[in-house]
Structure formats: C-alpha cells, structure tokens
FILOSE-258647 format. One record per atom (N, C-alpha, C): atom name; x negated, y, z negated; residue in three letters; residue number from 1. Coordinates in nm, 2 decimals, always signed. Each point is the difference from the previous one (the first is absolute). Last residue first. Layout:
BEGIN
NODE   site     east    north       up   code   pos
NODE     CA        X        Y        Z    ALA   NUM
...
END
This chain:
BEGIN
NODE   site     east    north       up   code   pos
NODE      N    +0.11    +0.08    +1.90    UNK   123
NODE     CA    +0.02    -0.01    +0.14    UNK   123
NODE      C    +0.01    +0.13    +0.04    UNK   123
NODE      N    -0.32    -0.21    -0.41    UNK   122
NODE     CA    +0.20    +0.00    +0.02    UNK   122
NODE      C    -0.08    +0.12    +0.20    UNK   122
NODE      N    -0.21    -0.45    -0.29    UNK   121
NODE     CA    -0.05    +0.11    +0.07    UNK   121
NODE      C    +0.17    +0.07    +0.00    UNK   121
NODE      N    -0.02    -0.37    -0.30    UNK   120
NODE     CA    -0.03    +0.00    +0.11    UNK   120
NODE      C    +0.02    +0.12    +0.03    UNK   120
NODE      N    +0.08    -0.40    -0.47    UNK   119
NODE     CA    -0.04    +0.16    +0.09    UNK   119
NODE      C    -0.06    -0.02    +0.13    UNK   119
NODE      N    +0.33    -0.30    -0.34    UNK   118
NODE     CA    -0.04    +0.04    +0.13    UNK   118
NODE      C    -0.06    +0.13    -0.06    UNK   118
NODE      N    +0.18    -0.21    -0.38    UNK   117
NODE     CA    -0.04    -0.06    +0.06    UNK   117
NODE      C    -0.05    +0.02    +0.17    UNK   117
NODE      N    +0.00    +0.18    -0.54    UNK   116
NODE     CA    -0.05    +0.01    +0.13    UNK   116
NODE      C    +0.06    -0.11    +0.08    UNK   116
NODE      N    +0.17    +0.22    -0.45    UNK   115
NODE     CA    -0.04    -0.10    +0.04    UNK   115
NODE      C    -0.06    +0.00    +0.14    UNK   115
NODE      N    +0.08    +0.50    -0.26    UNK   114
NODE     CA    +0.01    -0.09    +0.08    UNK   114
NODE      C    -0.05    -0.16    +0.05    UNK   114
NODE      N    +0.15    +0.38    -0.38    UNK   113
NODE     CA    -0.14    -0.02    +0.09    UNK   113
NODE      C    +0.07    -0.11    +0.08    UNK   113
NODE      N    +0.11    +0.45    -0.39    UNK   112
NODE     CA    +0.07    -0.10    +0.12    UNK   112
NODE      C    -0.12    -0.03    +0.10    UNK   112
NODE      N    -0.20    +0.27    -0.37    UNK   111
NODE     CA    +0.16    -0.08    -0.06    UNK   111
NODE      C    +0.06    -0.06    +0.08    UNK   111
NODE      N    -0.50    +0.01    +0.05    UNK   110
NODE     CA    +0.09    +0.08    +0.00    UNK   110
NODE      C    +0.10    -0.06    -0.04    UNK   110
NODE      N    -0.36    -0.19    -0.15    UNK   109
NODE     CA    -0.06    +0.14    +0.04    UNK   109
NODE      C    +0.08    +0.07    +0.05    UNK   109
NODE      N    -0.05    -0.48    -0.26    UNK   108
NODE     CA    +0.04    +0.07    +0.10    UNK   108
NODE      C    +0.05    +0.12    +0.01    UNK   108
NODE      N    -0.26    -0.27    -0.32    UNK   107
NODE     CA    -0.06    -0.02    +0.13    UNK   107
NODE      C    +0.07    +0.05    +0.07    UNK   107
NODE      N    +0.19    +0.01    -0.41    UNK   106
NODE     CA    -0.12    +0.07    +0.01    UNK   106
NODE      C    -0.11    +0.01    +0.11    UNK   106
NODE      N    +0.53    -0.22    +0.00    UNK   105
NODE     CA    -0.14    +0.00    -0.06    UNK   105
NODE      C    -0.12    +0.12    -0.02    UNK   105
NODE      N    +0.50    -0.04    +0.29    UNK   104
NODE     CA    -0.02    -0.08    -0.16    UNK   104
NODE      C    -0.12    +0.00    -0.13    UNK   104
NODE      N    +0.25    +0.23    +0.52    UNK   103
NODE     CA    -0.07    -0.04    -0.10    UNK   103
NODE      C    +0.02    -0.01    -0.15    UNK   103
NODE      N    +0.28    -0.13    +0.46    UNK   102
NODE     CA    +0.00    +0.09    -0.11    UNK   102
NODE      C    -0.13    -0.02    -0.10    UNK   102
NODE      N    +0.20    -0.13    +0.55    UNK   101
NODE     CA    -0.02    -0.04    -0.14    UNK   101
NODE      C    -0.08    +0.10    -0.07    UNK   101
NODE      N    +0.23    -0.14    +0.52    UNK   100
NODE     CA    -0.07    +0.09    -0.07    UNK   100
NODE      C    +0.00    -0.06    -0.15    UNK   100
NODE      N    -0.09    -0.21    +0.46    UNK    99
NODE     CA    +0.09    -0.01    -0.14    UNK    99
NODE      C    -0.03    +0.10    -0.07    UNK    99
NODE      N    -0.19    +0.01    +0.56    UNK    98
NODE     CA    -0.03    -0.05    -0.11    UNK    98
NODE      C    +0.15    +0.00    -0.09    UNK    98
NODE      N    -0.30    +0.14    +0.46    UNK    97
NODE     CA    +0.12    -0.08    -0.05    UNK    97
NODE      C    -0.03    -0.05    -0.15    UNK    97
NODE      N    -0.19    +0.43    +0.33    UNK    96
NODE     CA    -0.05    -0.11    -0.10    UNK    96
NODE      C    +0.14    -0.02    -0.03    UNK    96
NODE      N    -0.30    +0.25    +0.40    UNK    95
NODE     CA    +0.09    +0.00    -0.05    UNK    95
NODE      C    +0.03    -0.14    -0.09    UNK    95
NODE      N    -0.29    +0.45    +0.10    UNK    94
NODE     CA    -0.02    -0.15    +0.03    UNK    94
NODE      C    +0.16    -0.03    -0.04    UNK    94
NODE      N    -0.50    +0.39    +0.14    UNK    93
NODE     CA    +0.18    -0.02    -0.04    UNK    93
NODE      C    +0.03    -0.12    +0.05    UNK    93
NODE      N    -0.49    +0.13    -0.22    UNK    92
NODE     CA    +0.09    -0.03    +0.10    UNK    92
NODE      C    +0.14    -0.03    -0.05    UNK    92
NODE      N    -0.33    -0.08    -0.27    UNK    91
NODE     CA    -0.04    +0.20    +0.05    UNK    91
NODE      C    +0.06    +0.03    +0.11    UNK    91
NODE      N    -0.12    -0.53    -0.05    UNK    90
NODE     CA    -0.02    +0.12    -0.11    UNK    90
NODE      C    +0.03    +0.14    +0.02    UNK    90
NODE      N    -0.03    -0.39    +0.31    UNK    89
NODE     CA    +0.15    +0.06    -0.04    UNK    89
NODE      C    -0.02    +0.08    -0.08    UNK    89
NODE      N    -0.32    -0.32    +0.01    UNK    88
NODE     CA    -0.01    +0.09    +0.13    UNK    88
NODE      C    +0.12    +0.04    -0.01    UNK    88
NODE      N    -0.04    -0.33    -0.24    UNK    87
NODE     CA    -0.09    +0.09    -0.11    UNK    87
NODE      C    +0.01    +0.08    +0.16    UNK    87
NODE      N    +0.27    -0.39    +0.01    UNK    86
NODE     CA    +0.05    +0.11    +0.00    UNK    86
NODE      C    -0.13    +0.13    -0.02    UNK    86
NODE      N    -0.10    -0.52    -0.08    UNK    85
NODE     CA    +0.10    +0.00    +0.14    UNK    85
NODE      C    +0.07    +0.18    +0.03    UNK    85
NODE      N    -0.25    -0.12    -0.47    UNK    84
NODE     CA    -0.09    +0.05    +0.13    UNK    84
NODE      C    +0.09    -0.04    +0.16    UNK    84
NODE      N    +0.20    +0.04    -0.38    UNK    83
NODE     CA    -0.08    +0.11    +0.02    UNK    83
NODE      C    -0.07    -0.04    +0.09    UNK    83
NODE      N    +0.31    -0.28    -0.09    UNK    82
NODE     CA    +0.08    +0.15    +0.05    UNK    82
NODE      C    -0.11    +0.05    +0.02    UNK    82
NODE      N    -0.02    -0.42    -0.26    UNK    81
NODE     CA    -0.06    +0.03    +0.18    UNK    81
NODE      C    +0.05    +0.09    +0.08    UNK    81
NODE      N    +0.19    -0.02    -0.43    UNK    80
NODE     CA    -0.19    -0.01    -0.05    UNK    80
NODE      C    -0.03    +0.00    +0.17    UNK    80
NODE      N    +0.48    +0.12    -0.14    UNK    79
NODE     CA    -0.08    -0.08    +0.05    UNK    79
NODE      C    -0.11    +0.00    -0.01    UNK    79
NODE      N    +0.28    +0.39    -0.22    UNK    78
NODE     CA    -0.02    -0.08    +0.12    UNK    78
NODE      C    -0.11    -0.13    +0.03    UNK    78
NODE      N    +0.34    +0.46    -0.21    UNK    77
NODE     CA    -0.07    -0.11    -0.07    UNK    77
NODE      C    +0.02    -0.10    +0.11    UNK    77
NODE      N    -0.04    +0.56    -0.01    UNK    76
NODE     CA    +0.07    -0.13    +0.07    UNK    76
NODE      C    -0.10    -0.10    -0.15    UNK    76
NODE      N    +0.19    +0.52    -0.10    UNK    75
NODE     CA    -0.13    -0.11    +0.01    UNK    75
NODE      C    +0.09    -0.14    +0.08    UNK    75
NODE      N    +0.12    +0.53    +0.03    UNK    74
NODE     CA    +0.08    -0.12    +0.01    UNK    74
NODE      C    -0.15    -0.10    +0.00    UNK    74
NODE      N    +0.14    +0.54    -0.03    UNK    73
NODE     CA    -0.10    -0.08    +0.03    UNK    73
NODE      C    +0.07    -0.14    -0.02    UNK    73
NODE      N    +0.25    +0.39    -0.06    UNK    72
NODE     CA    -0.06    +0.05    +0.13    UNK    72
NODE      C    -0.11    -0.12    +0.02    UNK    72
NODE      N    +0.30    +0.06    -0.40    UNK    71
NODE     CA    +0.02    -0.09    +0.05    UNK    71
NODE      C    -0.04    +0.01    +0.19    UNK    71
NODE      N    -0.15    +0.16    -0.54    UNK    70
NODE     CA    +0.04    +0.04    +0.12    UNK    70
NODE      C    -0.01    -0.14    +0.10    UNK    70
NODE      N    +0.00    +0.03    -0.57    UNK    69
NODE     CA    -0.13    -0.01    +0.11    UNK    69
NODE      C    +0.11    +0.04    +0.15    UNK    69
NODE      N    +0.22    -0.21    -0.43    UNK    68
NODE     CA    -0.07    +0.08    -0.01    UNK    68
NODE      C    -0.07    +0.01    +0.12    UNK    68
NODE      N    +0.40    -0.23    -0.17    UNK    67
NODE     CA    +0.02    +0.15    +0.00    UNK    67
NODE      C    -0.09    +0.07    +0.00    UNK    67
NODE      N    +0.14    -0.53    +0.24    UNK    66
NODE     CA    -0.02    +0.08    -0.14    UNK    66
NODE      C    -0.04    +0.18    +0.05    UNK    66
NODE      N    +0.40    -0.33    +0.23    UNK    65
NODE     CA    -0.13    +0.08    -0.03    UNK    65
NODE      C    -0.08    +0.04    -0.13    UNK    65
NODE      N    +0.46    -0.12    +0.15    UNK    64
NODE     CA    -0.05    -0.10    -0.11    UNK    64
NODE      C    -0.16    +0.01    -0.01    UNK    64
NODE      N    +0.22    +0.13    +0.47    UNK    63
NODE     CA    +0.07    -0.06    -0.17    UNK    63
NODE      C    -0.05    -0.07    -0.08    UNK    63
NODE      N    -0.14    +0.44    +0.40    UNK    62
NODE     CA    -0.01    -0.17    -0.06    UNK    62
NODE      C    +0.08    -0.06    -0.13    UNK    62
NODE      N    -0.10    +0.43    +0.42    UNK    61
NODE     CA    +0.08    -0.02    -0.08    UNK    61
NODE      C    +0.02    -0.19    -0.05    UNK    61
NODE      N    -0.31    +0.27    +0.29    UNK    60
NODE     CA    +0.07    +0.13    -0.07    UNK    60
NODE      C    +0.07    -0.07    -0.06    UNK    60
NODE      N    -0.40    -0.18    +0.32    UNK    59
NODE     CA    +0.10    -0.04    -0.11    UNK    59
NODE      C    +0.11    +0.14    -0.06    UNK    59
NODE      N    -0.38    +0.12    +0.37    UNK    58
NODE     CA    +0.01    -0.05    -0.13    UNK    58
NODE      C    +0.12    -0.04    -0.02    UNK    58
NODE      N    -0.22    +0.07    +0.52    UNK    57
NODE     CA    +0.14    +0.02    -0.13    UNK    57
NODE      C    -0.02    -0.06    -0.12    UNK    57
NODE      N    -0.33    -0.07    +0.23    UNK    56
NODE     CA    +0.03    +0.14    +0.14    UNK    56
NODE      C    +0.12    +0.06    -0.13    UNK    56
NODE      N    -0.32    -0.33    -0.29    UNK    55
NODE     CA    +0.09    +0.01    +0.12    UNK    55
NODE      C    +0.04    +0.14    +0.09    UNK    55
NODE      N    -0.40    -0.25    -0.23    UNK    54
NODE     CA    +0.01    +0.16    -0.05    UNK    54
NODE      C    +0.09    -0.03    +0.12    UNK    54
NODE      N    -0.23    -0.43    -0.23    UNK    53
NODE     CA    +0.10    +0.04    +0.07    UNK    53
NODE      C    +0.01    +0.19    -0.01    UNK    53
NODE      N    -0.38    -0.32    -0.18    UNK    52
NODE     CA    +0.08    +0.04    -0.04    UNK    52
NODE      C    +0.05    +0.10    +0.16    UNK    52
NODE      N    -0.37    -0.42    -0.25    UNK    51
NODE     CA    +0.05    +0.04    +0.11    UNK    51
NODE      C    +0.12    +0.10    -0.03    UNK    51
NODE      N    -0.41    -0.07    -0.35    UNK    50
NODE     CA    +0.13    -0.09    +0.03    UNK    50
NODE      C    +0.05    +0.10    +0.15    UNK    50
NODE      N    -0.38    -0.03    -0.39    UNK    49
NODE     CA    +0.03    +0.03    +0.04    UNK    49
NODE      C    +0.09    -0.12    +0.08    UNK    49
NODE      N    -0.26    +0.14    -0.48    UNK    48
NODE     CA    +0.14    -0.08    +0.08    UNK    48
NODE      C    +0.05    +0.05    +0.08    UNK    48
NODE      N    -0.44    +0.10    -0.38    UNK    47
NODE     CA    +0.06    +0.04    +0.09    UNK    47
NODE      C    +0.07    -0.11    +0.05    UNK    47
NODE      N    -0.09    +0.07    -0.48    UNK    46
NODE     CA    -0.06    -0.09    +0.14    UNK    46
NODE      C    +0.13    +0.07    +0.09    UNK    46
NODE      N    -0.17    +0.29    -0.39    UNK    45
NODE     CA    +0.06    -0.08    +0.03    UNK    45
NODE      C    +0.00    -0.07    +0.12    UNK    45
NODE      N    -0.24    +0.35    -0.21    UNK    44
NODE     CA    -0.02    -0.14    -0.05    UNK    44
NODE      C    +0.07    -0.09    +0.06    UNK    44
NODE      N    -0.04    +0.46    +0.06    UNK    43
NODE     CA    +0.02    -0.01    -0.13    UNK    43
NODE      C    -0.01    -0.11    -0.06    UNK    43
NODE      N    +0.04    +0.13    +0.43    UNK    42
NODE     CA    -0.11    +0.06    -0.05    UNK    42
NODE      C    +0.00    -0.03    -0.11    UNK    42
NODE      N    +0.36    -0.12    +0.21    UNK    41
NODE     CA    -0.05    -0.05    -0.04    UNK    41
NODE      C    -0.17    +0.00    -0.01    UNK    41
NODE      N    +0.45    +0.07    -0.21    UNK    40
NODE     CA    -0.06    +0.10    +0.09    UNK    40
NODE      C    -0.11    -0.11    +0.03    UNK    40
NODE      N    +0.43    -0.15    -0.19    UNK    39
NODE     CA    +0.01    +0.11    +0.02    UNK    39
NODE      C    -0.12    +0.11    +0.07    UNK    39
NODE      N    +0.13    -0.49    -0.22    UNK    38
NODE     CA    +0.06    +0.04    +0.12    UNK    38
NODE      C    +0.03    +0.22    +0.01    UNK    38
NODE      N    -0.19    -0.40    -0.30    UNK    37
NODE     CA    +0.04    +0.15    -0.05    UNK    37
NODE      C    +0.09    +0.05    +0.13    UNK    37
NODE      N    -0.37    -0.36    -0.06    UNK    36
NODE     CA    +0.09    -0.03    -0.09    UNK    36
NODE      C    +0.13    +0.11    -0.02    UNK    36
NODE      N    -0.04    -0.17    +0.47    UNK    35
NODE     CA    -0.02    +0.01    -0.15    UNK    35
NODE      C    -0.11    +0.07    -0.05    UNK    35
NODE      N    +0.11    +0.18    +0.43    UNK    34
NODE     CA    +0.04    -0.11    -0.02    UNK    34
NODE      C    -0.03    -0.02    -0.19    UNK    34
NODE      N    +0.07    +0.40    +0.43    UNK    33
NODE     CA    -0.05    -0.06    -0.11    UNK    33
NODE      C    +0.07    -0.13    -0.04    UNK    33
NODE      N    -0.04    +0.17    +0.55    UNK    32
NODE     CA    +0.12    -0.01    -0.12    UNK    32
NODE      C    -0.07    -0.02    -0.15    UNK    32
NODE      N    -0.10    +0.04    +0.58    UNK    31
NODE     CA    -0.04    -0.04    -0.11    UNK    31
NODE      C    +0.06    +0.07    -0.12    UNK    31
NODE      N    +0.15    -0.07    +0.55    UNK    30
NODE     CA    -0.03    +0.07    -0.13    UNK    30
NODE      C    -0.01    -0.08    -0.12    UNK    30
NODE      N    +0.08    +0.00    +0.55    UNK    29
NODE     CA    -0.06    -0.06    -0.10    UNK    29
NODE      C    -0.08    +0.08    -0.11    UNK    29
NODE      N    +0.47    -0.02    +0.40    UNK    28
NODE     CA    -0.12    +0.07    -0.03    UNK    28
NODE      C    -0.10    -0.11    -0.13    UNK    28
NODE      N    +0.35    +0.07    +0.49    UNK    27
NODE     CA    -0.03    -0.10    -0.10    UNK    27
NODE      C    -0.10    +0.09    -0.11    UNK    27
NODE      N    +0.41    +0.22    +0.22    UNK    26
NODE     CA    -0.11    -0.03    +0.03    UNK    26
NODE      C    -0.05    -0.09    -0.12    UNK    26
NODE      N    +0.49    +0.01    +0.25    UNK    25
NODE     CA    -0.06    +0.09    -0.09    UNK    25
NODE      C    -0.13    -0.02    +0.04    UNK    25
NODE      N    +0.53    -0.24    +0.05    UNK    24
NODE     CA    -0.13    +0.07    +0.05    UNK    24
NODE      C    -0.07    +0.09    -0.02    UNK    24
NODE      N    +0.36    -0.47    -0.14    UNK    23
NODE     CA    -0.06    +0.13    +0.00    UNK    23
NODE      C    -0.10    +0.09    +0.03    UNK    23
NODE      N    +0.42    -0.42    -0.10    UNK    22
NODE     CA    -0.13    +0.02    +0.05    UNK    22
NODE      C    -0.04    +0.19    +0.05    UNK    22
NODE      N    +0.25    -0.40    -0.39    UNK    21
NODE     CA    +0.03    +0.10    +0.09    UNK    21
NODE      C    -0.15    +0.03    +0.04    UNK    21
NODE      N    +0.33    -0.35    -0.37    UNK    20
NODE     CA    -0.11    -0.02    +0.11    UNK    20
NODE      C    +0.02    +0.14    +0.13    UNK    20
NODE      N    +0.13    -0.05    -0.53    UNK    19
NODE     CA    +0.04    +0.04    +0.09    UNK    19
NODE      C    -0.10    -0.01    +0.10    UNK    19
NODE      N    -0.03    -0.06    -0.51    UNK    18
NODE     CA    +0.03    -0.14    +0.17    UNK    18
NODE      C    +0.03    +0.01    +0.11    UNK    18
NODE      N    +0.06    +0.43    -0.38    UNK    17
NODE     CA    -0.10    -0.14    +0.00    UNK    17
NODE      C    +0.08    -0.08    +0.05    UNK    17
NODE      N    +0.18    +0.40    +0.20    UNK    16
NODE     CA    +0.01    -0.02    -0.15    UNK    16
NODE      C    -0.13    -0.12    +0.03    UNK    16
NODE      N    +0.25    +0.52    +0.25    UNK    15
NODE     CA    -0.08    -0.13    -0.01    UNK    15
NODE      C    -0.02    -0.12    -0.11    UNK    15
NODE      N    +0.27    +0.43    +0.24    UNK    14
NODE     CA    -0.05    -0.04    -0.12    UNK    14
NODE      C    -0.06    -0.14    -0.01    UNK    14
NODE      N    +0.08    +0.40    +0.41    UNK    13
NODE     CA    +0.06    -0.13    -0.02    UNK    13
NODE      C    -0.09    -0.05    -0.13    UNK    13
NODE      N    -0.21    +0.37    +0.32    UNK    12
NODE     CA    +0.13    -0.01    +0.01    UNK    12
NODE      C    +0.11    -0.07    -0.11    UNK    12
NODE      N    -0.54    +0.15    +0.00    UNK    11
NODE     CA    +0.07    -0.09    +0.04    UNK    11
NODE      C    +0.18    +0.04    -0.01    UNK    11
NODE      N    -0.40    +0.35    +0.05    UNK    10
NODE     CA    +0.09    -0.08    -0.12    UNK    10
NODE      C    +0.05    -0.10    +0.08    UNK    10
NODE      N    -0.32    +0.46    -0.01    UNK     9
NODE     CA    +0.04    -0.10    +0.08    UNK     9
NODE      C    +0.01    -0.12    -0.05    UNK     9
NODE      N    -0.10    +0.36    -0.32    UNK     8
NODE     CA    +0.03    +0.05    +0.15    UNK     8
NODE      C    +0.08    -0.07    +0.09    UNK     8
NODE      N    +0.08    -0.08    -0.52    UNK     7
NODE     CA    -0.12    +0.03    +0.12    UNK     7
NODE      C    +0.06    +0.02    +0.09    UNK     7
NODE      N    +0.16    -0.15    -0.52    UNK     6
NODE     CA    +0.06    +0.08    +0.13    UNK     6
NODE      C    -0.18    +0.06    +0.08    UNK     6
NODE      N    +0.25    -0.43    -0.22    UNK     5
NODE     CA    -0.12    +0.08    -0.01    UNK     5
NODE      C    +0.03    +0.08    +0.11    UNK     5
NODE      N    +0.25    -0.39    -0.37    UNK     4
NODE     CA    +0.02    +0.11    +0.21    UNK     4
NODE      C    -0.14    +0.08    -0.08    UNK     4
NODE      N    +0.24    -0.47    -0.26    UNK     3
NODE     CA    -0.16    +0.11    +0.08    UNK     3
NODE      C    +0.02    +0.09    +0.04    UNK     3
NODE      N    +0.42    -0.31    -0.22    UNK     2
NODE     CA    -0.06    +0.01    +0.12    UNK     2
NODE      C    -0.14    +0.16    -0.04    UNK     2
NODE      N    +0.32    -0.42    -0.31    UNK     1
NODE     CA    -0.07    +0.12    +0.00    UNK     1
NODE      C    -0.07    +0.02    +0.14    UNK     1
END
C-alpha cells in the first residue's frame, strides 16, 4: 500500500521506512499533548515537546505509511546531546540526515519521522 498526499510541493520519488535520506527544511519546536488522552493539553495532558522537521519538500509519497496527520512536519528522533549541541538551529533552515520511520506510539506526533542522525545549518 503506498500514502501519496497530494500538496503543494512534493517530493519526487516514494519513499519507504529505513530509508536513509537527507533533507532541508526548518528546525522547529513544538509541543504536542501527551498522556493520559493525548489530546489537549489544557485539558490535562502532559505536555511532549519534540524537535520537528517542516521540509522545503514534504514526503508525497510513503509505503506502508500510516493514514493519518499530514506529512508537511516530520518529528526527528534524536540524541539527547542533539539539543543542546544544535538548540541554536531552532527556527532555522537546516539540513537533516536521517532513517525514515513510521509512527507507532502515542508519543509520536507525526506519521513519518525521522531517526536523526546529522543536523547542520543548510547551505
């Protein structure tokens, strides 16, 4: 089963989980509801914030994607010493190596996220 999302500006080429690809966009830091309810979190829920990818090109096409949430944001999963060796890149355009992979859990906030391995200022 392949994703496509149709958006503006689109990646080219279908993508799938493990797929190591690098990408440029802006870093951003958004807070997310967290348990018990994951849904507001005025409402109680612990807030979970997390670093997130908003690539130049969204993903447009993933296998095996799940079927919900837009694929314009991209949560990185990263290194505990990411943050603070990077926390100046915030809100800035960057460029990020990473695996892509598929949310699983209730902690993860978009449907295709990205293992982190490099970020760095993009060029």
């Amino acid at each position: 089963m392949y994703r496509r999302i149709a958006a503006g500006k689109i990646t080219e080429n279908c993508h799938e989980e493990g797929q190591k690809v690098t990408l440029d966009g802006t870093l951003l830091r958004i807070t997310y509801p967290g348990s018990p309810n994951y849904e507001n979190v005025e409402n109680g829920d612990t807030p979970e914030t997390y670093w997130v990818l908003q690539p130049d090109k969204a993903i447009g096409c993933a296998k095996g994607a799940p079927e919900w949430g837009e694929c314009n944001f991209m949560q990185l999963v990263v290194q505990s010493e990411f943050y603070n060796e990077y926390r100046s890149l915030v809100g800035h355009r960057v460029s990020v190596t990473g695996t892509i992979m598929y949310a699983r859990s209730g902690h993860h906030h978009t449907p295709i996220m990205l293992e982190t391995q490099r970020i760095e200022a993009a060029k």
